[in-house]
N, C-alpha and C positions, 0 to 999 in steps of 0.2 A: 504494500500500500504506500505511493509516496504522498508526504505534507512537505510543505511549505510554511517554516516558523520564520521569526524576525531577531535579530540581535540591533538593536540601534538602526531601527530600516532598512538592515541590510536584509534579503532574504537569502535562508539558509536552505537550501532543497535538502530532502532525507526521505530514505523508504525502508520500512521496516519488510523484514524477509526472516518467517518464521520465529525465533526468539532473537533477534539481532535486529539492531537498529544502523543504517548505515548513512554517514552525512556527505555533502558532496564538498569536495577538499578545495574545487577553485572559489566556491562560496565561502569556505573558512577563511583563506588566503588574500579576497577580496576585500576581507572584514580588516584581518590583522595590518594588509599593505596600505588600504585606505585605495584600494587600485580601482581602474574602469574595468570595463567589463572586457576589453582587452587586450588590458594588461596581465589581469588574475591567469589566466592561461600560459602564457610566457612567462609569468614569474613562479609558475608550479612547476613549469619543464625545467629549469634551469635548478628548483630546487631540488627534483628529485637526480637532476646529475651530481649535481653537486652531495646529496645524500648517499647516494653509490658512491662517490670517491672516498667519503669517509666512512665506509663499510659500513653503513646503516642500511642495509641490503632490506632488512625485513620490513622494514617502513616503507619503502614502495613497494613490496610485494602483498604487502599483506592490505594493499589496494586494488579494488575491485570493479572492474568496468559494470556502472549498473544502467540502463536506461532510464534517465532524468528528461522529465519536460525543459526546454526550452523556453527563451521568448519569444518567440514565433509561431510556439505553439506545439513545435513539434517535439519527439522524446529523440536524445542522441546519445552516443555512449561515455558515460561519464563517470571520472573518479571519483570511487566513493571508500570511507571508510570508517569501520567500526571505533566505540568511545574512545579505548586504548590508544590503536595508531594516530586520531586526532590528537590526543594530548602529545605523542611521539613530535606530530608536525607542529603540532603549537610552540612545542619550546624548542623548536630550530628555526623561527620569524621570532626578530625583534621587533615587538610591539609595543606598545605602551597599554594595545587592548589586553594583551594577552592573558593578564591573571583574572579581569572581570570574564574574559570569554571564558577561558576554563569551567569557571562558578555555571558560568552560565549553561555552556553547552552536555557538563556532568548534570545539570538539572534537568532537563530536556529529556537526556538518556534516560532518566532516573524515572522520569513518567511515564515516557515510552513503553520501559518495560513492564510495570506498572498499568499499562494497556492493557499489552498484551497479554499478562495473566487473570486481567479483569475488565471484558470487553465493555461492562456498564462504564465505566471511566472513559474510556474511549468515543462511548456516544455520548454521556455528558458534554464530553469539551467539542464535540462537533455539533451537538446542540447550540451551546452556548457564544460560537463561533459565527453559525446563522443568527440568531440573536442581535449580536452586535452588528450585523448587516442589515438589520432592518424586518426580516423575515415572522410572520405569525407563527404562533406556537401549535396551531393545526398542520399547517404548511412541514414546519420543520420535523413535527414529529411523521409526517410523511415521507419525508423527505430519507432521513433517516432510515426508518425502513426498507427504502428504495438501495440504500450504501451497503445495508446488511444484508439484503437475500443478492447484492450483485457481487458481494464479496463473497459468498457460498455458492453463488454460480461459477465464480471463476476458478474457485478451487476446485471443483467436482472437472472445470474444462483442462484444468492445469493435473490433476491425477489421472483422467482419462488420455492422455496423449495430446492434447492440443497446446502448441506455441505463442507466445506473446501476439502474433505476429496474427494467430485465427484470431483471437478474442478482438481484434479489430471489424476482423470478416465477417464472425457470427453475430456481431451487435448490429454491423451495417443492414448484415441480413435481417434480423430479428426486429430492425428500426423501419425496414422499406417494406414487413410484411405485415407490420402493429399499423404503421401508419400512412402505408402506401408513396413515402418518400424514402430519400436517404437522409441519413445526419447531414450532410452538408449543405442541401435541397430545403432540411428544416430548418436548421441554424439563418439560413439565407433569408427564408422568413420571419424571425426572428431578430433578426438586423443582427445577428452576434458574429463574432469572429472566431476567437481563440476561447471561449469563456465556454463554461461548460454547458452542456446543452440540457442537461438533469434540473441545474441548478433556476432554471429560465421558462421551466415547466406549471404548469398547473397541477391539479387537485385531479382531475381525470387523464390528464395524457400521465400523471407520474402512476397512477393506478392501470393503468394499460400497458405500461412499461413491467410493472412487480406482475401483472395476469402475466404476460408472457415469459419474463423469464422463472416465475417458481414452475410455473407451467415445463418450461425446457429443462432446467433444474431433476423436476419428476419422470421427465421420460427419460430422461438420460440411469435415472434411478432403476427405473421399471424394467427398462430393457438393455442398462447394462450397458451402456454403448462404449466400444472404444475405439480412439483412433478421428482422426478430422472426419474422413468421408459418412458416420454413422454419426456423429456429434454435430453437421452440419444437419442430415437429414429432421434430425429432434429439431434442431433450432428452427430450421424454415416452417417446419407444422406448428408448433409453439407459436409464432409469428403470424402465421394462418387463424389460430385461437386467438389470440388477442386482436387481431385483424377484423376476426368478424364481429367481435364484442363490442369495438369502434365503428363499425358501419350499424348495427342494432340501435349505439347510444345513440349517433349522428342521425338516424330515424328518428327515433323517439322526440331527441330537443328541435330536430331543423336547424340543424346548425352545423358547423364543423366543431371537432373537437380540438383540431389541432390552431390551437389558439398563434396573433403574432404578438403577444404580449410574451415580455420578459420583466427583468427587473433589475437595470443597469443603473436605473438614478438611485436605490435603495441599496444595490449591491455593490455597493465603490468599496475595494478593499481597503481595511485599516491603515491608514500612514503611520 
């Protein structure tokens, strides 16, 4: 799962992977150098040569290419690394931030993990996140809902044989058979960009979304599926169910469901 926290406005990208929290090093590096965005890059290459000369071998290795979103939107492969080898890199930059980031970023870890063995903590602060964005308490507790069955969808796609790279495929698919568009087709209605397209949903498209994937979630259960070609088939029927649930409601109100209302002047990220 990756977040995005703040030290001083800086953002720190991090994604947690199983019991392990991993953060991304040109974000730590950005903080400590006070650098643009790129400079952080070429001031991490130079420092992990410079860390191989002085046999500090296991501080870059025990950095991990993980795929982090970008500003642009997109995920690309990026160093990341667990509590320990950050404090390793911290106290090889001279900084003046250094001993409050320490505090800071051993706190972070410290919740993290603290998630992870207590998932209610976890939705509290993603509660309270939408919250301070402006969001109703109906909404969010929807909202939420939607984070937890798509995080047990993925893990059911990630232990049955399928790649980072489907969970793109099967959403698009499961997005253009819910709604008769793709994400990008919707987003464009929406007037959004980069911003998440869950987040920008209503009270009926985000419940069309949770019908179809507990829905694909359960076939995949029922019948066991493994492998893309059997995981995609569950998906597209899934998509088919929740598809036809949206043309019944869109009967019923005379309307469309797929609303172009998002929530961009309410949702301005925290400075």
């Amino acid at each position: 799962m990756d977040n995005i926290i703040k030290f001083d406005k800086n953002k720190i990208r991090n994604k947690t992977i199983g019991n392990n929290v991993y953060f991304s090093v040109v974000d730590i590096v950005a903080v400590l150098t006070e650098s643009g965005s790129k400079d952080k890059g070429t001031y991490w290459r130079k420092l992990k040569e410079r860390l191989l000369k002085e046999g500090a071998n296991e501080v870059v290795t025990n950095c991990h290419e993980l795929k982090l979103e970008s500003s642009d939107g997109k995920k690309y492969k990026t160093d990341c690394a667990d509590l320990e080898t950050c404090f390793r890199i911290i106290q090889s930059i001279p900084s003046k931030k250094a001993e409050p980031f320490k505090k800071w970023i051993a706190k972070v870890g410290y919740e993290r993990i603290q998630e992870i063995e207590n998932p209610e903590i976890a939705q509290k602060r993603m509660m309270e996140i939408y919250r301070q964005k402006g969001y109703d308490e109906t909404w969010i507790r929807q909202r939420v809902h939607t984070i937890i069955n798509r995080k047990e969808l993925t893990d059911e796609w990630n232990l049955r044989g399928a790649s980072e790279i489907d969970y793109a495929i099967f959403t698009a698919l499961m997005t253009k058979g819910t709604f008769g568009i793709s994400p990008a087709e919707y987003k464009k209605i929406k007037n959004l960009n980069r911003e998440n397209l869950r987040d920008h949903m209503g009270g009926i498209e985000l419940a069309l979304v949770n019908l179809g994937e507990v829905t694909a979630k359960e076939m995949h259960k029922t019948r066991n599926s493994l492998g893309r070609k059997f995981l995609k088939k569950d998906v597209v029927e899934a998509g088919q169910v929740s598809g036809k649930a949206r043309k019944d409601i869109e009967k019923r109100l005379k309307k469309s469901v797929v609303s172009s209302k998002n929530f961009l002047k309410r949702n301005k990220e925290l400075e």
